[in-house]
N, C-alpha and C positions, 0 to 999 in steps of 0.2 A: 633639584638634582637628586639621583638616585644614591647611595648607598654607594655603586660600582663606581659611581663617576668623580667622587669623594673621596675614595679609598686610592686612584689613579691620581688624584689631584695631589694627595700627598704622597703618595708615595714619588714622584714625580720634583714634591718642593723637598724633602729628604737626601735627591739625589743630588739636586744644586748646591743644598749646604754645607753634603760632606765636598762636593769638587772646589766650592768656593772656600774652607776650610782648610784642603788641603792646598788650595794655591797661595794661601796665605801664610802658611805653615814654610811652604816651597822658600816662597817671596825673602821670607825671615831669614831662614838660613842664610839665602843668598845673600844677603845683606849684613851676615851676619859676618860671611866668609871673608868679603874684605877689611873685615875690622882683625882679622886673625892677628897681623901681625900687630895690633898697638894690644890685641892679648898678650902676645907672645912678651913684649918688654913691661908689661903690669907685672907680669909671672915673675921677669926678674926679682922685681922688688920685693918679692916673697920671700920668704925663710928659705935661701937655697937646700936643697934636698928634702923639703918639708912634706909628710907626705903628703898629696892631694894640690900642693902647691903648681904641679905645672901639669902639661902633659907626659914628662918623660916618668912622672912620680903619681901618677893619677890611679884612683882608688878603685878598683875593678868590684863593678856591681851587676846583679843580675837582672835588676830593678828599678825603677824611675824612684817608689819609695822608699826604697834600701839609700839613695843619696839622702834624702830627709831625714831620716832615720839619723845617718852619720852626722849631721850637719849640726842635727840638735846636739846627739851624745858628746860634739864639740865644743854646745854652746854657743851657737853661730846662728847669727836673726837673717835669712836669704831673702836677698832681695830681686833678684831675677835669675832666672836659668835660659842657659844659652846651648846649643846647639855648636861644636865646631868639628867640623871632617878635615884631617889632615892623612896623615897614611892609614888612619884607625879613626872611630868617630868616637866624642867626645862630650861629654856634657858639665858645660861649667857653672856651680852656683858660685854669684854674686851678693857674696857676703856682708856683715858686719860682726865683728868678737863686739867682748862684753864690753870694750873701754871704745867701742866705736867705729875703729883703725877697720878699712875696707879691704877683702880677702876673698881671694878665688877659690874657690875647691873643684878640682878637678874629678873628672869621675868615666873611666874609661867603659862606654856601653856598647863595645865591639861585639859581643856574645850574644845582645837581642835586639839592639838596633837595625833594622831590616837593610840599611842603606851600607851596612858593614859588611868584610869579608870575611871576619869571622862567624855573625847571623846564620843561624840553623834554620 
């Protein structure tokens, strides 16, 4: 094989990765989105008004690692990030504090999250 026809081969397997990458990415959310409401009653059982505790108190970031960032300064070990679109979109880490007890932090990414009506 030439040179050209290697360069097309990949460039070619590139393009199925990101489409395959982002159907999956899709898939999640989606799957994600019916789980909203047994978010919405975890949330309860949080520190009412706590910040970062729900959506209505969720911590406005301009950055996926400005959440990690926060998460540490809390002292909080994350154990999955979640995707949730309601009138704003939303990204929840799935926490642990230091004594264990399991904790949501919310994090409103309206401002660069592309799928947002805020996104510039």
């Amino acid at each position: 094989m030439t040179l050209d026809v290697l360069s097309a081969t990949y460039s070619k397997r590139c393009k199925v990765m990101r489409i395959v990458g982002s159907l999956i990415f899709l898939l999640s959310a989606a799957g994600y989105a019916q789980a909203a409401p047994m978010q919405a009653e975890a949330s309860r059982g949080a520190a009412e008004g706590a910040v970062g505790a729900s959506a209505i108190t969720a911590i406005k970031v301009s950055n996926v690692p400005e959440e990690y960032k926060i998460a540490r300064k809390m002292k909080l070990r994350v154990l999955s990030q979640s995707l949730v679109t309601q009138d704003r979109s939303y990204d929840v880490l799935n926490c642990l504090d230091k004594s264990g007890k399991p904790r949501e932090l919310w994090f409103d990414i309206s401002s660069f999250y592309p799928g947002s009506l805020g996104a510039q």
